[in-house]
N, CA, C and O atoms as a MOPAC input file, in Angstrom:
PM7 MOZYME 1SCF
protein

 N    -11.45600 1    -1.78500 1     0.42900 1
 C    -12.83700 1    -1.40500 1     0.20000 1
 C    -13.67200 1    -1.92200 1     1.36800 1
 O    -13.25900 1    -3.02900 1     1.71300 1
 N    -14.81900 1    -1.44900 1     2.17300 1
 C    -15.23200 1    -1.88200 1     3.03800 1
 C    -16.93400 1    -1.64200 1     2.43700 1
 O    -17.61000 1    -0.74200 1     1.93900 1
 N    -17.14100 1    -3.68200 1     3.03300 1
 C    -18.04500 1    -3.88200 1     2.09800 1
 C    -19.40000 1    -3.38300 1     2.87700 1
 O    -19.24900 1    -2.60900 1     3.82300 1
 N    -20.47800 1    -3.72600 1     2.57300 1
 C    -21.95200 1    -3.27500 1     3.24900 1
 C    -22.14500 1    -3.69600 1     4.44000 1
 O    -23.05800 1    -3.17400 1     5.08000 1
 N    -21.31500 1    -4.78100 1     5.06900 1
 C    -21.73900 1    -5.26900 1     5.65700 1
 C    -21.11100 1    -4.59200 1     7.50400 1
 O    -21.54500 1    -4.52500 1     8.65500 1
 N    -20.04700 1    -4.28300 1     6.83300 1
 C    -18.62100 1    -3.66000 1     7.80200 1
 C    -19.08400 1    -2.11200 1     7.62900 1
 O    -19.00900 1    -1.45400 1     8.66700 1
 N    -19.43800 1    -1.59500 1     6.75100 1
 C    -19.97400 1    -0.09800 1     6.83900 1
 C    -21.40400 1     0.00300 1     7.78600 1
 O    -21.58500 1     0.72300 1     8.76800 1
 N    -22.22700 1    -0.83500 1     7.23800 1
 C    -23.56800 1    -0.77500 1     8.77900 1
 C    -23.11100 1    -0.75800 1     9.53800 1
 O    -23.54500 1     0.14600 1    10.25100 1
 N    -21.62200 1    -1.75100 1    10.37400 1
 C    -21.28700 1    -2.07500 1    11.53200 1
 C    -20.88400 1    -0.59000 1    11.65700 1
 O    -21.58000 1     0.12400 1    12.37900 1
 N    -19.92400 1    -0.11600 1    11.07900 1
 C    -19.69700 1     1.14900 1    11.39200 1
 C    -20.56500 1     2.03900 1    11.74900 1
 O    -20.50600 1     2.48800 1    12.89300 1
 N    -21.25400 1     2.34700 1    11.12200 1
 C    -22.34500 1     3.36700 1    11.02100 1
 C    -23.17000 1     3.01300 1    11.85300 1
 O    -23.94900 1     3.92400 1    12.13200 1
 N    -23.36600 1     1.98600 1    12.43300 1
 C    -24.47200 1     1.71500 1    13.59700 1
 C    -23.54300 1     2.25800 1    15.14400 1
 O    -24.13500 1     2.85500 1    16.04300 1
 N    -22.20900 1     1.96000 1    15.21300 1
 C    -21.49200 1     2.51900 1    15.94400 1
 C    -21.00700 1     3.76300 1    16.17100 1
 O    -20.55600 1     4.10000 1    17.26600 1
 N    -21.06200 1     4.44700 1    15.26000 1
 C    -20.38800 1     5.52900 1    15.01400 1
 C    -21.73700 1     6.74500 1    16.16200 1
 O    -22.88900 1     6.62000 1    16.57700 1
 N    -20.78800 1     7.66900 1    16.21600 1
 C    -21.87900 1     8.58700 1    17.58800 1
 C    -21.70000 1     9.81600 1    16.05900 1
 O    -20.67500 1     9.77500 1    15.37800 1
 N    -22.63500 1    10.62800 1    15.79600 1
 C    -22.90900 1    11.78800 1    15.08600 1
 C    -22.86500 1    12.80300 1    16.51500 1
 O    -23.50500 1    12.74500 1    17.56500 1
 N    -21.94500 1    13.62000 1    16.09000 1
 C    -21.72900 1    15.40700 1    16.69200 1
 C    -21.34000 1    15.99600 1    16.02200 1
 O    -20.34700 1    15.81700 1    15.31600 1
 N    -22.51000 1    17.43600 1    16.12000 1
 C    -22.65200 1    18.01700 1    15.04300 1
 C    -22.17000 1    18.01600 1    14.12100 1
 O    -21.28400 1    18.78700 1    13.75300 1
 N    -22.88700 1    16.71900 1    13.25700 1
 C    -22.79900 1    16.26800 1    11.78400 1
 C    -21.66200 1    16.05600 1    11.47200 1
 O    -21.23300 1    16.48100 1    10.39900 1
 N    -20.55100 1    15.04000 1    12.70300 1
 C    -19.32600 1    14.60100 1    12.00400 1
 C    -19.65800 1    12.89700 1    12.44700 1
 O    -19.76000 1    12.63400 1    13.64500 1
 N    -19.71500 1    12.49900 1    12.07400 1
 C    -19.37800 1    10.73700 1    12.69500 1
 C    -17.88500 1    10.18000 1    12.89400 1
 O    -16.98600 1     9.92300 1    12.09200 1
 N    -18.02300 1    10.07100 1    14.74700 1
 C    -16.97100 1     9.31600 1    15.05100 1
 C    -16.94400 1     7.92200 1    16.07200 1
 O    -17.78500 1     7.88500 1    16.97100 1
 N    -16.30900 1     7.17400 1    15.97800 1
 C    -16.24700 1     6.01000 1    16.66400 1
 C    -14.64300 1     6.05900 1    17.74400 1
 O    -13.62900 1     6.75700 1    17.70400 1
 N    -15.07600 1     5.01900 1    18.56700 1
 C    -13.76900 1     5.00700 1    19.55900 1
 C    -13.51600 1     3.98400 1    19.09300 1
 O    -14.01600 1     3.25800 1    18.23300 1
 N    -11.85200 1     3.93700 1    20.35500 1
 C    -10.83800 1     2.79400 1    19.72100 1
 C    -11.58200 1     1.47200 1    19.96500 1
 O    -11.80700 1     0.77600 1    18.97500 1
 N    -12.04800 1     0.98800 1    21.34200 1
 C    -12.82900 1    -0.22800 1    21.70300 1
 C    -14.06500 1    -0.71000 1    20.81900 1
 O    -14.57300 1    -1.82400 1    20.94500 1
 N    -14.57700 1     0.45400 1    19.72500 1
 C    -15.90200 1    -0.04800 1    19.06800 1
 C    -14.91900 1    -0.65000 1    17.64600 1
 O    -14.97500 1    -1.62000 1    16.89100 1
 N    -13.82400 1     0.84000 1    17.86000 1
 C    -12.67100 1    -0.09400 1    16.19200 1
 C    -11.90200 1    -1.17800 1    16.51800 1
 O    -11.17200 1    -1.65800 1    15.65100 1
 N    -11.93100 1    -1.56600 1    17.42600 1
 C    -11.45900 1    -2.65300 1    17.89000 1
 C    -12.03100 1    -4.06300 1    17.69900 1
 O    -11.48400 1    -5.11100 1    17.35800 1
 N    -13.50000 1    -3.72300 1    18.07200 1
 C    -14.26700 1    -5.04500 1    17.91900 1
 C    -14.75100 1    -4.95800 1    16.70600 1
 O    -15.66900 1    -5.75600 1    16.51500 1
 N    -14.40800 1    -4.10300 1    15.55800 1
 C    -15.28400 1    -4.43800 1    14.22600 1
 C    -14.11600 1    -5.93300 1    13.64800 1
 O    -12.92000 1    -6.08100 1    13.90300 1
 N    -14.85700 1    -6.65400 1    12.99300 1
 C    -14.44900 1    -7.40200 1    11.95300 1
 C    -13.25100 1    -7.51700 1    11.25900 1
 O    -13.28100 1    -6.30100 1    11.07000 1
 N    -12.12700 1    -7.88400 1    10.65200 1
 C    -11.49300 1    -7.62100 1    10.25000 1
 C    -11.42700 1    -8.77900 1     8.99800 1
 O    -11.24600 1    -9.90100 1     9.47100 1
 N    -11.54800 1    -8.76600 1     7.27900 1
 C    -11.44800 1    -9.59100 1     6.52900 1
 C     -9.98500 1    -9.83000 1     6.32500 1
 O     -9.21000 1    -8.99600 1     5.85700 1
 N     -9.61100 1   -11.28200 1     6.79400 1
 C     -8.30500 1   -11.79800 1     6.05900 1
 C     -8.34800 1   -12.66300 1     5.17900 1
 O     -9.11400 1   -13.61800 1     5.30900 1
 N     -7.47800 1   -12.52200 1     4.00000 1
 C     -7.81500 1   -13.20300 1     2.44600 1
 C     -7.20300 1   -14.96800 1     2.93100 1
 O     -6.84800 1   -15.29700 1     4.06300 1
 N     -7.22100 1   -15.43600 1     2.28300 1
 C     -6.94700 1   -16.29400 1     2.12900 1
 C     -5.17500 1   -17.23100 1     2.13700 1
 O     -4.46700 1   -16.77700 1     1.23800 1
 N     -4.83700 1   -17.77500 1     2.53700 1
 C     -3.65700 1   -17.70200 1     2.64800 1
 C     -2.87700 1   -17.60400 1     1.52900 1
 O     -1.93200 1   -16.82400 1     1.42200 1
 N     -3.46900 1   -18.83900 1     0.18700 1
 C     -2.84500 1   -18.81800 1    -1.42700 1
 C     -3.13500 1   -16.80200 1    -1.91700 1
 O     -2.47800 1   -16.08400 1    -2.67100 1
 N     -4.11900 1   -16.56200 1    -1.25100 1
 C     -3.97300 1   -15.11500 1    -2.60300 1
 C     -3.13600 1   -14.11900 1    -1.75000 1
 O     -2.82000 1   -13.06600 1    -2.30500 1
 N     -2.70600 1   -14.34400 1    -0.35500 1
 C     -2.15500 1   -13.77700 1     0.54500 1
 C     -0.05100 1   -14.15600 1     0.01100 1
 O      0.87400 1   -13.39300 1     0.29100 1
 N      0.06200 1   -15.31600 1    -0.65100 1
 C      1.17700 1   -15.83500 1    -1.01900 1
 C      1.04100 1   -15.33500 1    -2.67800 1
 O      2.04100 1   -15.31800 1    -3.39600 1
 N      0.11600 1   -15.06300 1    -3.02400 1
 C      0.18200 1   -14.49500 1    -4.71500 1
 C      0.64900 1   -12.50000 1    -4.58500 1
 O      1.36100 1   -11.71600 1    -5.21200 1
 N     -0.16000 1   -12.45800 1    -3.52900 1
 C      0.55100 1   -10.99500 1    -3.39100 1
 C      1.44300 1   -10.62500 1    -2.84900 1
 O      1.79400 1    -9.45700 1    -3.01900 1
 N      1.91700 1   -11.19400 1    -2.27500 1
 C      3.75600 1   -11.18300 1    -1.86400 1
 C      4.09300 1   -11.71900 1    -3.20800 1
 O      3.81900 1   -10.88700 1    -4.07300 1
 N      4.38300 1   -12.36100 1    -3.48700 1
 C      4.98100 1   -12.91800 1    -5.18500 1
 C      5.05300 1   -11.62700 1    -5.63400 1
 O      6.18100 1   -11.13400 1    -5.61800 1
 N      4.18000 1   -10.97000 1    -6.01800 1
 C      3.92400 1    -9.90400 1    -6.64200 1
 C      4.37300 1    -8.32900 1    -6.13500 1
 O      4.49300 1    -7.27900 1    -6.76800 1
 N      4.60700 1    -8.74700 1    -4.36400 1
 C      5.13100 1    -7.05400 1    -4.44900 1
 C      6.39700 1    -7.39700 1    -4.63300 1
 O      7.07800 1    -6.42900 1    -4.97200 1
 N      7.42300 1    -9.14600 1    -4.47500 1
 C      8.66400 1    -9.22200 1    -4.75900 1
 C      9.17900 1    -8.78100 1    -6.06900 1
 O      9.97000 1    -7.86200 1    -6.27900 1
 N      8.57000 1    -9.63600 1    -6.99300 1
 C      8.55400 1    -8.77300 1    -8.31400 1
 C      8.61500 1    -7.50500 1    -8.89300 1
 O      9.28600 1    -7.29600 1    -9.90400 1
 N      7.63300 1    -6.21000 1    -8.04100 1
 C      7.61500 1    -5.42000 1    -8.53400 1
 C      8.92300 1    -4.42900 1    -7.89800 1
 O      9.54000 1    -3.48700 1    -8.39700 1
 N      9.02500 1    -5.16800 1    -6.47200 1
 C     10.40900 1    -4.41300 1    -5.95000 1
 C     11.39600 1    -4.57100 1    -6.62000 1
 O     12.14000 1    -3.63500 1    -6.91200 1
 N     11.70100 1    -6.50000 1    -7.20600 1
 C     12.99700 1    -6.80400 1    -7.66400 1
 C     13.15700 1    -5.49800 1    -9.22900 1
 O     14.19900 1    -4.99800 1    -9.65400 1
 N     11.86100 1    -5.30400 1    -9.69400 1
 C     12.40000 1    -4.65500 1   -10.64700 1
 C     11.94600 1    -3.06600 1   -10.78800 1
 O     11.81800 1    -2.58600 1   -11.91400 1
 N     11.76200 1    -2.45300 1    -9.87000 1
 C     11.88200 1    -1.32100 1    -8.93500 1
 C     13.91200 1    -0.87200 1    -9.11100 1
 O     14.54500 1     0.01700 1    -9.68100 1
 N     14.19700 1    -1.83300 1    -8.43200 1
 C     15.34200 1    -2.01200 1    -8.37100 1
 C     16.56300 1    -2.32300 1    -9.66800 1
 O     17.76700 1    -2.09500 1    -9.77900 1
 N     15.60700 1    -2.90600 1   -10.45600 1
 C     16.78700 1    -3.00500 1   -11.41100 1
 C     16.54700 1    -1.49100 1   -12.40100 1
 O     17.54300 1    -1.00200 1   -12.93400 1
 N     15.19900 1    -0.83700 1   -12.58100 1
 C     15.31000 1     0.11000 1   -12.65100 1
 C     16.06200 1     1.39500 1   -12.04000 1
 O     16.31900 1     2.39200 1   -12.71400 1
 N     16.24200 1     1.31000 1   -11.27000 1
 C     16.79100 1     2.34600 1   -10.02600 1
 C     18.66200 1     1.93200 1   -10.47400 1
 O     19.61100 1     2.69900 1   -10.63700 1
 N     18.61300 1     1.03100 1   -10.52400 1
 C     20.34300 1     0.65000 1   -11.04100 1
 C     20.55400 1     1.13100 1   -12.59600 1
 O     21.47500 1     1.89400 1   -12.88900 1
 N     19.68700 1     0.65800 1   -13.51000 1
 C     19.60100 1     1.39000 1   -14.43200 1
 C     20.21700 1     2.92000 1   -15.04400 1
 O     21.11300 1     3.29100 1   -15.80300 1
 N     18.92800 1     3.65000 1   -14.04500 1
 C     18.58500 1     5.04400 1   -13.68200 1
 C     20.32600 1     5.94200 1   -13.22000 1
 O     20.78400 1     6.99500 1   -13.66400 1
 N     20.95200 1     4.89400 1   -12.10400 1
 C     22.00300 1     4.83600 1   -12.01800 1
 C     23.14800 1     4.98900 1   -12.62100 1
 O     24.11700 1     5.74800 1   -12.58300 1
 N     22.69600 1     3.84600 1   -13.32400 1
 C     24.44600 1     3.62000 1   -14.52800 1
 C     24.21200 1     4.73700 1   -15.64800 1
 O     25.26800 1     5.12600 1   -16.14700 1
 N     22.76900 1     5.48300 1   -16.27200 1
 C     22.92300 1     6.51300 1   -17.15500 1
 C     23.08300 1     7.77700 1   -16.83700 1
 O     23.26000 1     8.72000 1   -17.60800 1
 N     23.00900 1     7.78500 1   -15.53400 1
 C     23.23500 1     9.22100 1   -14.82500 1
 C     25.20100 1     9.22700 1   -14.76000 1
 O     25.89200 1    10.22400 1   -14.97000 1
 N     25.54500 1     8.29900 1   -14.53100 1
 C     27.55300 1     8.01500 1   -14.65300 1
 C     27.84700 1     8.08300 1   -15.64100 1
 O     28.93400 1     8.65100 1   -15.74400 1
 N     27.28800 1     7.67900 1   -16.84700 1
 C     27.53400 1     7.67600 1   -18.14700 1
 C     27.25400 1     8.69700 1   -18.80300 1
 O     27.94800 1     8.94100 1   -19.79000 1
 N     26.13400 1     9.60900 1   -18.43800 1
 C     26.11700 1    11.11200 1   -18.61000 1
 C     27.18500 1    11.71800 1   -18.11600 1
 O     27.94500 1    12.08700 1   -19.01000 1
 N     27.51100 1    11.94400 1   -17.13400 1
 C     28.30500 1    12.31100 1   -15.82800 1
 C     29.44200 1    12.22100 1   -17.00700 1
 O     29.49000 1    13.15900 1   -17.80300 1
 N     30.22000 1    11.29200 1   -17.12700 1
 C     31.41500 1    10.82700 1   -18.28700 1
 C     30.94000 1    11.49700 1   -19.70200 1
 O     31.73000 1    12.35300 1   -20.10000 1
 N     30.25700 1    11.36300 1   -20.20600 1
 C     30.06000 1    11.78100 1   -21.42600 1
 C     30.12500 1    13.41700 1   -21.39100 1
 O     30.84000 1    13.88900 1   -22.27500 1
 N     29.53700 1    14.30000 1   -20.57100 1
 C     29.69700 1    15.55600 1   -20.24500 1
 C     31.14900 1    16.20900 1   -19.59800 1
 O     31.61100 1    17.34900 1   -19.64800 1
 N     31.57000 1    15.13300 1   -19.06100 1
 C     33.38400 1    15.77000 1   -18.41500 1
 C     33.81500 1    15.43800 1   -19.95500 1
 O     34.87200 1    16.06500 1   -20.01900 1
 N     33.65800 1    14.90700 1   -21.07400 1
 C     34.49800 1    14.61000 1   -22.24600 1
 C     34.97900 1    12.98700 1   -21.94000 1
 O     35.70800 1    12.48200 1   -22.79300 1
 N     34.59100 1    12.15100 1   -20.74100 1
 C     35.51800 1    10.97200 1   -20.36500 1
 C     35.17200 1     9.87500 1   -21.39900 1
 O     35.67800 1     8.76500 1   -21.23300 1
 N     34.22200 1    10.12400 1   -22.61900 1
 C     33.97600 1     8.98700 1   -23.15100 1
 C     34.79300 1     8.67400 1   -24.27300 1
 O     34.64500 1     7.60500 1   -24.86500 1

């Protein structure tokens, strides 16, 4: 989300032709950039590990009932 403060910056930079607003790389370059904090920066890694580790155990899941279909449909069960 880019807050009020980073959108003026923009918008004070930005060149209007015919009614499009654009900025160059050297003005996106020098805008601001917010970095969080290091603890909520270590809470959201925690959190995309988590959602991968079980991404994954889904996906294995997803796996083993598609073989077990697979078997159940040849008659192998």
């Amino acid at each position: 989300m880019i807050t009020g403060e980073l959108k003026s910056k923009i918008d004070s930079a930005a060149k209007q032709t015919t009614g499009i607003a654009s900025i160059n790389m050297t003005q996106l370059k020098a805008l601001p950039v917010g970095v969080p904090p290091l603890e909520i920066q270590q809470i959201y890694l925690e959190r995309v590990k988590e959602v991968s580790a079980r991404r994954a155990a889904v996906q294995r899941a997803l796996a083993a009932d598609d073989a077990l279909r697979a078997h159940a449909f040849r008659g192998e069960l």
